[in-house]
C-alpha positions as CSV (number, residue, x, y, z in Angstrom):
1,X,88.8,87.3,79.5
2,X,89.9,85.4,82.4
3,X,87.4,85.6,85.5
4,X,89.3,83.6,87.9
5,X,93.2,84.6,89.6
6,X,94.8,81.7,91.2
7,X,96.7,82.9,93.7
8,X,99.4,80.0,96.2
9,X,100.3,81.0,99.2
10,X,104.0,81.2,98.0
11,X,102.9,84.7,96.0
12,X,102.0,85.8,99.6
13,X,105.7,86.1,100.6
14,X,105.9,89.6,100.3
15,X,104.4,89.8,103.6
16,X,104.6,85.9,105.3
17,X,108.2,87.2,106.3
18,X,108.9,83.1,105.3
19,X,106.5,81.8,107.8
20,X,103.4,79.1,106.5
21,X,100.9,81.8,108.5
22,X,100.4,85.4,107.9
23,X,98.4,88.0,108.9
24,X,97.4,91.5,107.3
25,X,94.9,94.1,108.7
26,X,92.8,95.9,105.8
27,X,91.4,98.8,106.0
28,X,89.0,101.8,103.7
29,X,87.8,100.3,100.7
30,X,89.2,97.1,98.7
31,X,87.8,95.9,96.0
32,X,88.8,92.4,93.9
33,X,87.8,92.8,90.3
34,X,88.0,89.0,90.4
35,X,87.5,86.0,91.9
36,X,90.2,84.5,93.5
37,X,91.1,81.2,94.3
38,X,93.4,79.8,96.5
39,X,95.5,76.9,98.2
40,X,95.8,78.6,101.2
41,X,92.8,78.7,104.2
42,X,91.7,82.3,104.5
43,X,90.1,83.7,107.6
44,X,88.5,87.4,108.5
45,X,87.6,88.9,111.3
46,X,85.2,91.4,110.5
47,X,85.3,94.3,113.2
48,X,83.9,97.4,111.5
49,X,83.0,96.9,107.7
50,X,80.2,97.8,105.1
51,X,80.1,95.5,101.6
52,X,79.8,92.1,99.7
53,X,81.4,88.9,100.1
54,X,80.9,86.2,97.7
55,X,82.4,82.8,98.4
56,X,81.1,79.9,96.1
57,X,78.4,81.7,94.6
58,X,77.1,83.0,98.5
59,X,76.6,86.7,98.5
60,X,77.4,87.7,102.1
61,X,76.4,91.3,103.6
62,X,79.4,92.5,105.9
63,X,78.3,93.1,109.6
64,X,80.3,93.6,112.6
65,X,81.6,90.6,114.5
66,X,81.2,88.0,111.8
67,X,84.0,85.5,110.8
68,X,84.2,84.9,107.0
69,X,86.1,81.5,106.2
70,X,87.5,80.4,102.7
71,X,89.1,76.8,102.7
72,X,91.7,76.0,99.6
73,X,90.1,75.6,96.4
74,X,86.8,78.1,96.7
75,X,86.4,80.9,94.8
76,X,86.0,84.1,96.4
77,X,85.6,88.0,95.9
78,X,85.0,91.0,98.1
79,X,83.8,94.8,98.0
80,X,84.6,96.3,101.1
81,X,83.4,99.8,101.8
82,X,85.1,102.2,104.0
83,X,85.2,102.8,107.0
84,X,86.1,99.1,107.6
85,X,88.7,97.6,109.8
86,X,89.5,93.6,108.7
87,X,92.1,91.4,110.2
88,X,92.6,88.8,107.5
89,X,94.6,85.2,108.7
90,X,95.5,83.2,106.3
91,X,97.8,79.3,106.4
92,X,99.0,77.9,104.0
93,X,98.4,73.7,103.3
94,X,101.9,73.0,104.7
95,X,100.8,75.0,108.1
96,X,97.0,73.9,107.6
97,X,97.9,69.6,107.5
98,X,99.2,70.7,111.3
99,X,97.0,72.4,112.4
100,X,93.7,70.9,111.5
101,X,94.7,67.0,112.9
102,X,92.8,65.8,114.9
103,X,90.3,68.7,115.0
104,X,87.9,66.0,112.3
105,X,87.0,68.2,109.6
106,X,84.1,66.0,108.2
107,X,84.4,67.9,104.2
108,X,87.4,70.0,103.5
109,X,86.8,73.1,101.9
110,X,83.1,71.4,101.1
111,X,79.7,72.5,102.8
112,X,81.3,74.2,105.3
113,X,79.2,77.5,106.3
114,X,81.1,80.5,104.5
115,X,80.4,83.0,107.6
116,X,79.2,82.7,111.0
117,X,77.8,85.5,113.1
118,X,78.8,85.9,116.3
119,X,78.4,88.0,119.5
120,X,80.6,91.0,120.7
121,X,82.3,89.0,123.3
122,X,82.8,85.5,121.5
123,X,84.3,87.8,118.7
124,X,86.6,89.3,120.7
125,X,87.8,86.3,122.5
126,X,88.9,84.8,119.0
127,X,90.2,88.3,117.9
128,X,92.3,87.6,120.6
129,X,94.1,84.7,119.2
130,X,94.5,86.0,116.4
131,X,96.7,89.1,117.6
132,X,98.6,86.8,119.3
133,X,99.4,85.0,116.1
134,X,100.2,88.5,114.9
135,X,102.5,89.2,118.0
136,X,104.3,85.4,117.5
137,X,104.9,86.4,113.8
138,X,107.1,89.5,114.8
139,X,108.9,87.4,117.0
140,X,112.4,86.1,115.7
141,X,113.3,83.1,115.7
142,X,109.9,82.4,114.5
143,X,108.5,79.3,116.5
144,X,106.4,78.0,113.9
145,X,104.8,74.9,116.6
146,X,104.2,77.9,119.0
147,X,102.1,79.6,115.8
148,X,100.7,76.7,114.5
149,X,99.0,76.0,118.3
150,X,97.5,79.6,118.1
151,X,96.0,78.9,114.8
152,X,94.8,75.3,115.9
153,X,92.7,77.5,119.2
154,X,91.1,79.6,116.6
155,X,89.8,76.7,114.8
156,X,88.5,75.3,118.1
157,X,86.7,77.9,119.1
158,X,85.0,77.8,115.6
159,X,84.1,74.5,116.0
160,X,83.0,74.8,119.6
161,X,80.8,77.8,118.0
162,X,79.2,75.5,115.1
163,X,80.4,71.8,115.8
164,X,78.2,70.2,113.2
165,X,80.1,72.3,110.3
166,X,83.1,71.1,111.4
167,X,82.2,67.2,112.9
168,X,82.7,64.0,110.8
169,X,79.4,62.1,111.8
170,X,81.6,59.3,112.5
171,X,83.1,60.3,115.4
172,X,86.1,57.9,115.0
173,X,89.3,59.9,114.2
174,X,90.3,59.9,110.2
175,X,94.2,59.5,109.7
176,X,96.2,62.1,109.2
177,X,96.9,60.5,105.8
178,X,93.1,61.2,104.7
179,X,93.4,65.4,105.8
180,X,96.4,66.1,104.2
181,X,94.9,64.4,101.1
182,X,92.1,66.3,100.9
183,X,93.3,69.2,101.5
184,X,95.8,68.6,98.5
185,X,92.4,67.5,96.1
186,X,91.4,70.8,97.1
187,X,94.4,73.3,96.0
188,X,94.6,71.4,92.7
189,X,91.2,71.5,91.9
190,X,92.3,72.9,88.5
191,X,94.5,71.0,87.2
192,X,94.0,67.3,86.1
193,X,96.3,65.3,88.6
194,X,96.6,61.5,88.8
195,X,96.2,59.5,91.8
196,X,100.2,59.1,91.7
197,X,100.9,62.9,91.8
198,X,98.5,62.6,95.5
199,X,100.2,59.4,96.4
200,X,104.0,60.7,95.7
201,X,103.1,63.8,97.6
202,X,102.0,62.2,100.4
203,X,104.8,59.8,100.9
204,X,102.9,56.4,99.9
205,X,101.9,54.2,96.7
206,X,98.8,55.1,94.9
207,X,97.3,51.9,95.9
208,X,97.5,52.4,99.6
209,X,96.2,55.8,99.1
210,X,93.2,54.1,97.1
211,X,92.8,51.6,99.9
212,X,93.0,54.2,103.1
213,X,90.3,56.1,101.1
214,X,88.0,53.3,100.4
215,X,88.1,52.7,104.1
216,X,88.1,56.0,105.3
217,X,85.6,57.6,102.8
218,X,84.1,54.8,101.6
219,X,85.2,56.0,98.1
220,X,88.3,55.2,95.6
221,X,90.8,58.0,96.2
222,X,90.1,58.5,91.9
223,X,86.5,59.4,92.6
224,X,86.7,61.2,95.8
225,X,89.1,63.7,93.3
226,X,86.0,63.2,90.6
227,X,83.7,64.0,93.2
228,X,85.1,67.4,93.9
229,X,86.0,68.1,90.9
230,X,82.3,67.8,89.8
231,X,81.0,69.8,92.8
232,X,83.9,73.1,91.7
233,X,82.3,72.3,88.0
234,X,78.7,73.2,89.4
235,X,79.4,75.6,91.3
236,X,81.4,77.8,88.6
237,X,78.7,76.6,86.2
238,X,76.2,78.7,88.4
239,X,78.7,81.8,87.8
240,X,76.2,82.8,84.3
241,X,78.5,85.5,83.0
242,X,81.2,82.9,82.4
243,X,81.2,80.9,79.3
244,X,81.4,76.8,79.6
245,X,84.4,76.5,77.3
246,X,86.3,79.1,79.8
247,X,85.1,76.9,82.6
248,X,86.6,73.8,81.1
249,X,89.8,75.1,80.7
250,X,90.0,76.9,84.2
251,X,89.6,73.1,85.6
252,X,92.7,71.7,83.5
253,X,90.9,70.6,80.5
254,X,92.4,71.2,77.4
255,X,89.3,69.9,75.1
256,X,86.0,71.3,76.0
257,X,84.8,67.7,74.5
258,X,87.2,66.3,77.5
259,X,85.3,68.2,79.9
260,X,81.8,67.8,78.7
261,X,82.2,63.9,78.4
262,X,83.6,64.1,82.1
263,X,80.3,66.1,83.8
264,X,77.9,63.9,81.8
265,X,79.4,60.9,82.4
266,X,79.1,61.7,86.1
267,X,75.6,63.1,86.0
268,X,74.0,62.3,82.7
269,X,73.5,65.6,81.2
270,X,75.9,68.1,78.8
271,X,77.6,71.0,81.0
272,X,75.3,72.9,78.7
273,X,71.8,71.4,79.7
274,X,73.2,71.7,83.5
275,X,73.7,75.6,83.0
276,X,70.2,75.2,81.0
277,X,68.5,73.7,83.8
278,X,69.8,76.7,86.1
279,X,68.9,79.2,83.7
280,X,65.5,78.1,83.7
281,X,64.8,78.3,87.2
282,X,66.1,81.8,86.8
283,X,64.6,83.6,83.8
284,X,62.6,85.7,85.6
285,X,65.6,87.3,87.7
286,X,67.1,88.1,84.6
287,X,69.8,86.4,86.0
288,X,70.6,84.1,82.8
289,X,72.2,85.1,79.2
């Protein structure tokens, strides 16, 4: 049985109304069998809610006034027990490579804390932005630079809140180039895709690409898509009720030999002595089968 959903943002057009952004209040309870993953940036604005959140393997306890954000390519699921109120904002890559210039995202979708707490007022003041997102969406003609600018405050404010989750330690500005790449590594995550398939997307040969990212990131751009790929590999490793062959093939493998030789090449043990290794820390949870 399949444990993960990938779901694009162009599945979400039932309710986008054709915009890059949309927004969706939810309310009582909602429940995801699954996890979901997307290549869209999620955001919710948790006013009144009781439940579990579980992004990349973090279990999260709803409270009021706490911000939950899920960047393209994590896996998520909720329970959300009623009474709640929820105002879910989500922006897709096209929207997101926009918005996020210049704001120096240090990781894309990578290390990034899943939720931040906040107080009553802060809360409300970034509630605030979003209903004016909402209010700019009902709008026609829809002035997507005028939404985009909203969105682009709400990030701001996040960063202003928790600056070191969002701050390159350099503190010299990456190209644009460099976000829109990473944000792509991240929404293919599971698929096997070349450096040409980045490079074509982005409007420039694969060996600029390489060379921009060995500047930039001081890695290849081939093993900064390794890099992540390995890090979604652990992380759905740690998920114990899902078998390693499943894994392999939810991250574009179509050998399980393929994907073994790939994780041990980069870290010198078998997928299975990784999941192993975690298993033994955990024996006495009864967390491991």
């Amino acid at each position: 049985m399949n444990k993960y959903k990938l779901v694009k943002f162009a599945d979400l057009q039932v309710y986008t109304k054709g915009s890059d952004i949309a927004c969706e209040l939810i309310t009582g309870p909602h429940q995801m069998s699954i996890f979901e993953i997307h290549d869209f940036l999620l955001l919710l604005f948790i006013e009144q809610g009781d439940g579990i959140h579980q992004i990349n393997g973090e279990k999260i306890n709803l409270a009021p006034f706490q911000i939950h954000m899920v960047f393209p390519g994590q896996s998520h699921k909720w329970n959300f027990e009623t009474p709640c109120k929820i105002h879910k904002l989500v922006i897709g890559t096209s929207a997101l490579q926009n918005v996020i210039v210049g704001l120096e995202f240090a990781n894309i979708g990578a290390d990034y804390n899943s939720s931040e707490q906040l107080n009553e007022e802060y809360f409300f003041r970034l509630l605030g932005e979003f209903k004016s997102v909402q209010t700019e969406l009902q709008v026609r003609p829809i002035v997507s630079g005028l939404i985009e600018l909203r969105c682009r405050i709400v990030l701001q404010l996040l960063k202003a809140l928790n600056r070191a989750a969002f701050d390159n330690l350099s503190q010299r500005p990456r190209p644009a180039i460099i976000y829109n790449f990473q944000l792509l590594v991240e929404s293919n995550l599971y698929r096997q895709t070349p450096v040409a398939f980045y490079a074509k997307e982005l409007g420039v040969s694969a060996n600029y690409l390489s060379i921009l990212c060995n500047k930039v990131l001081k890695t290849s751009a081939l093993a900064f898509i390794h890099h992540r790929r390995l890090v979604k590999a652990k992380q759905l490793l740690q998920e114990n009720d899902v078998p390693i062959k499943e894994i392999a093939y939810e991250l574009g493998f179509n050998e399980y030999s393929h994907f073994s030789t790939f994780f041990k090449t980069k870290t010198g043990i078998s997928p299975k002595q990784y999941k192993d290794s975690l298993c033994a820390k955990n024996r006495y949870d009864g967390e491991c089968w």
